[in-house]
C-alpha positions as CSV (number, residue, x, y, z in Angstrom):
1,X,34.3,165.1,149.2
2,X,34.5,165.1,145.5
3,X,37.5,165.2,142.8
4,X,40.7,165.9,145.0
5,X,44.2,166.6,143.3
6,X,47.5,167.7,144.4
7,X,49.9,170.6,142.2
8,X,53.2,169.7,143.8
9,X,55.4,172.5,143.0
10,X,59.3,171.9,142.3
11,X,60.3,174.4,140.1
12,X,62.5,176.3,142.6
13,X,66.1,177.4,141.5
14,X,67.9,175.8,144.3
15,X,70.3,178.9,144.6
16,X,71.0,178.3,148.9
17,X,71.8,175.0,148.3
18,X,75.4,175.8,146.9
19,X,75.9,172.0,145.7
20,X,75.2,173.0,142.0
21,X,72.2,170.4,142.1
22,X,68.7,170.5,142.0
23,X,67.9,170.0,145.6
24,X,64.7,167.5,144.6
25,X,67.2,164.9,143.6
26,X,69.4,165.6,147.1
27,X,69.6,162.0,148.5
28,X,67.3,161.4,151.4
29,X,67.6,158.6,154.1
30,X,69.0,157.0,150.2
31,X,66.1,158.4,147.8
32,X,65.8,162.1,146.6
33,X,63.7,164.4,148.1
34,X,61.0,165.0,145.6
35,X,60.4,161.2,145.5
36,X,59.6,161.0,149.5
37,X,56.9,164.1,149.2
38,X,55.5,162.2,146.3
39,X,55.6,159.3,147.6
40,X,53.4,160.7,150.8
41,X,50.7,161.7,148.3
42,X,50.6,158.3,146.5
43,X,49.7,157.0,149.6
44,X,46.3,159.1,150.6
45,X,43.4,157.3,149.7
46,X,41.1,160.7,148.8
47,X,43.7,161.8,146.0
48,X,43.2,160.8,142.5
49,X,46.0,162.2,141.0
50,X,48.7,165.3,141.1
51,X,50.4,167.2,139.0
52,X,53.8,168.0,139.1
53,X,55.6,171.5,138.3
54,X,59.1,171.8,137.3
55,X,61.7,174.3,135.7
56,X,61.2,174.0,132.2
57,X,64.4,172.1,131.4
58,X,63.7,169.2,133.7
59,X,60.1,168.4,132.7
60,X,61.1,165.4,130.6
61,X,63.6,163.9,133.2
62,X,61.2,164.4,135.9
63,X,58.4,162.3,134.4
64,X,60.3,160.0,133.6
65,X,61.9,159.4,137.2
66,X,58.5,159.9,138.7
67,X,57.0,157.7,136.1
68,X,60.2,154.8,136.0
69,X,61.8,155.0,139.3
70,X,59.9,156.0,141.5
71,X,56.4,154.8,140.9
72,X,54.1,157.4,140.5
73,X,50.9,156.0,139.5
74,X,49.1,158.6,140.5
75,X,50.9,161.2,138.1
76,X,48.8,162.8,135.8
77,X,51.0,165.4,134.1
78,X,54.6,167.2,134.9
79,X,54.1,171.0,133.7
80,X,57.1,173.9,133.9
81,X,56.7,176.5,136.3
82,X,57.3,180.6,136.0
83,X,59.4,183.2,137.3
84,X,57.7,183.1,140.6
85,X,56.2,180.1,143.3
86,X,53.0,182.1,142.3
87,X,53.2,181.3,139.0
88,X,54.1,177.6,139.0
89,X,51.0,177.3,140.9
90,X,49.1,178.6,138.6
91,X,50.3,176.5,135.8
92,X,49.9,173.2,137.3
93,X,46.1,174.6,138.3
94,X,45.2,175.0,135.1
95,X,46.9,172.0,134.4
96,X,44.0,170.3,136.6
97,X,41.4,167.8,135.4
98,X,38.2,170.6,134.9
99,X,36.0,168.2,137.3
100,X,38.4,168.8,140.5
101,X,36.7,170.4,143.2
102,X,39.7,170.4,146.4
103,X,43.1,171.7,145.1
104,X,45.8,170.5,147.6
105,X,49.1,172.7,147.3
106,X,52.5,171.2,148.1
107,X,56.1,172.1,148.2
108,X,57.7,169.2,146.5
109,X,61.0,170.5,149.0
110,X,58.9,169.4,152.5
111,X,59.8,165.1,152.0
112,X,58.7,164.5,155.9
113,X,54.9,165.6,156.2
114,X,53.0,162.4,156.7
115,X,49.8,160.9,155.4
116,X,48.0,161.7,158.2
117,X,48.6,165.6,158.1
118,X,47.4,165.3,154.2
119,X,44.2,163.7,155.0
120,X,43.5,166.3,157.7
121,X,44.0,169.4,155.2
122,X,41.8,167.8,152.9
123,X,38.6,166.9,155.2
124,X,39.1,170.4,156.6
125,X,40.0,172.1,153.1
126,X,36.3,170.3,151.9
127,X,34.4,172.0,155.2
128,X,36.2,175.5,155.5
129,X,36.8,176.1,151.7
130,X,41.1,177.0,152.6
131,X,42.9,175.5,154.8
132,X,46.9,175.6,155.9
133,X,48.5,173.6,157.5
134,X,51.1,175.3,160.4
135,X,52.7,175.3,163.3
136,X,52.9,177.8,166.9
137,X,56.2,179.7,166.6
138,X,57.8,178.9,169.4
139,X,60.4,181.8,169.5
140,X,59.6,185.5,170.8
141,X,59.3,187.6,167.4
142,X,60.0,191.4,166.9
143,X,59.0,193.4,164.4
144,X,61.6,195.9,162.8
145,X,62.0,199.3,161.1
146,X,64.2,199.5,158.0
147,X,67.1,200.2,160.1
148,X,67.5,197.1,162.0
149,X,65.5,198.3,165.1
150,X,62.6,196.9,167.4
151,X,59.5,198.5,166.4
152,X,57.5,196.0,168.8
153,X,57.6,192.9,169.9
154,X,54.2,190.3,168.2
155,X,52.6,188.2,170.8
156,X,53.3,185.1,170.2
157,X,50.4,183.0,171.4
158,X,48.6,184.6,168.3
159,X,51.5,183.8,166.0
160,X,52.0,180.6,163.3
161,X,54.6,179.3,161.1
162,X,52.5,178.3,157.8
163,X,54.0,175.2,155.8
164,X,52.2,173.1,152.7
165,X,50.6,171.3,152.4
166,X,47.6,173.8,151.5
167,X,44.5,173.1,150.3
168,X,41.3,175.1,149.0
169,X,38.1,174.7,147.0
170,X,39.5,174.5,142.8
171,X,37.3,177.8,142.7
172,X,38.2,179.8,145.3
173,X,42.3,179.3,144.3
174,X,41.5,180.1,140.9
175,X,39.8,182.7,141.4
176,X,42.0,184.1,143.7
177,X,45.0,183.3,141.5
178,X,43.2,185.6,138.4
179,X,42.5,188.4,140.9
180,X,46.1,188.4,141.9
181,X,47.1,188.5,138.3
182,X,45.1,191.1,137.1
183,X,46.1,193.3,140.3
184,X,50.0,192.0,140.0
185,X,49.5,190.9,143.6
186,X,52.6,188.9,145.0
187,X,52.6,186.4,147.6
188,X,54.7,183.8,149.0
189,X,52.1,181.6,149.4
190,X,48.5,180.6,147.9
191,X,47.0,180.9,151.8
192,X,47.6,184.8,151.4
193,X,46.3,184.9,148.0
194,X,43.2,183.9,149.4
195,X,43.1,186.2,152.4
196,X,43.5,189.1,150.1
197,X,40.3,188.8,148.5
198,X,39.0,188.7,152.4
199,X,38.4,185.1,152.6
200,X,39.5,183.6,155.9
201,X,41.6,180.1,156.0
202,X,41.3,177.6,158.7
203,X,45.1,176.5,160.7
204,X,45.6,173.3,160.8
205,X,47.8,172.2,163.2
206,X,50.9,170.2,161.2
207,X,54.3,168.9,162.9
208,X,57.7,171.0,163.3
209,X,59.3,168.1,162.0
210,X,57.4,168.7,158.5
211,X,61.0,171.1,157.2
212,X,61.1,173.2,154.0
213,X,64.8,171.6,152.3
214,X,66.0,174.7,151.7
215,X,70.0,174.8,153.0
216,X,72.3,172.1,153.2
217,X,71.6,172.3,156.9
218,X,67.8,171.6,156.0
219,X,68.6,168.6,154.6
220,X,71.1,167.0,157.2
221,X,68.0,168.4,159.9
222,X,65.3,166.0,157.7
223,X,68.4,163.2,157.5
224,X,68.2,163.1,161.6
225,X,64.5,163.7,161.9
226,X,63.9,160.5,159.1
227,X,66.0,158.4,161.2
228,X,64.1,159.7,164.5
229,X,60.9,159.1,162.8
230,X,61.6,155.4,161.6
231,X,63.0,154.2,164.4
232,X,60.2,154.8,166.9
């Protein structure tokens, strides 16, 4: 399998939130979010170690919780991100011990995604090259013109919701990350920066209960799913 590490990007703004805090330290089933997603990835076996990308005014308080309170032995390094998701990404790859050969990507904001579903992007990240993990879109989805109407209507056995985490070969991401930088491509997520240079990445199958915190009705969504989840 190789050198395996994680970038776990947190450098988001929080701006839907509206609580005027950083939604990584938003309490959790009593512990903040960015410590449950970090606490998944101290627990896979194949990882050696991730990085960590913040805004550029946290970077010392987050190591230091990481490293003090919440026991992140497996932290190598806590970087600040850019402008853009993009660009965080890119700064906690080159971040990266030179060595690593599988890059996992993960939204620090996604606290219920389980061991299990790591391991599996991993293994299938080491045979496929890129790999992300998702989920069948359960609702009919239309396609709109600029004005607000139907333009057609996507079938939706074809159709998947992608979440994190991602993971790809260390040189396919990079080099797919310096294309897109030299052609000032944007994307929202690294899967598409890959597919632009006509690579194709591999669907992994992930759980709907594996949320992106992003509004305050996110986060009381995970709250009831956490509860569901350790009480069965």
């Amino acid at each position: 399998m190789g050198s395996v590490w994680a970038v776990v990007v947190a450098a988001g703004q929080s701006r839907r939130m509206s609580k005027g805090i950083n939604k990584q330290l938003l309490p959790l089933a009593g512990r903040p979010v960015l410590a449950h997603s970090l606490a998944v990835l101290e627990a896979v076996s194949c990882l050696e170690g991730f990085v960590l990308v913040v805004s550029a005014p946290d970077v010392a308080r987050f190591h230091q919780l990481a490293k003090e309170k919440w026991g992140c032995c497996k932290l190598s390094n806590v970087v600040h991100g850019g402008d853009r998701r993009q660009d965080s990404v890119w700064e906690g790859l080159c971040a990266l011990p030179s060595n690593t050969q599988t890059v996992l990507v993960h939204d620090g904001a996604r606290p219920l995604v389980c061991v299990e579903q790591v391991e599996k992007v991993v293994s299938e990240a080491v045979r496929w090259g890129a790999v992300s993990l998702a989920v069948p879109v359960k609702d009919t989805v239309k396609e709109s013109s600029p004005d607000g109407f139907v333009v057609r209507t996507l079938a939706r056995d074809l159709l998947w919701l992608t979440q994190t985490p991602q993971a790809f070969s260390y040189s396919l991401l990079i080099d797919a990350h310096c294309r897109a930088r030299q052609t000032h491509t944007v994307a929202t997520d690294d899967a598409a920066l890959v597919e632009a240079m006509g690579y194709r990445v591999k669907l992994v199958e992930g759980s709907y209960s594996n949320i992106k915190i992003t509004t305050p009705e996110d986060l009381a969504v995970a709250e009831a799913l956490w509860q569901i989840k350790n009480q069965s």
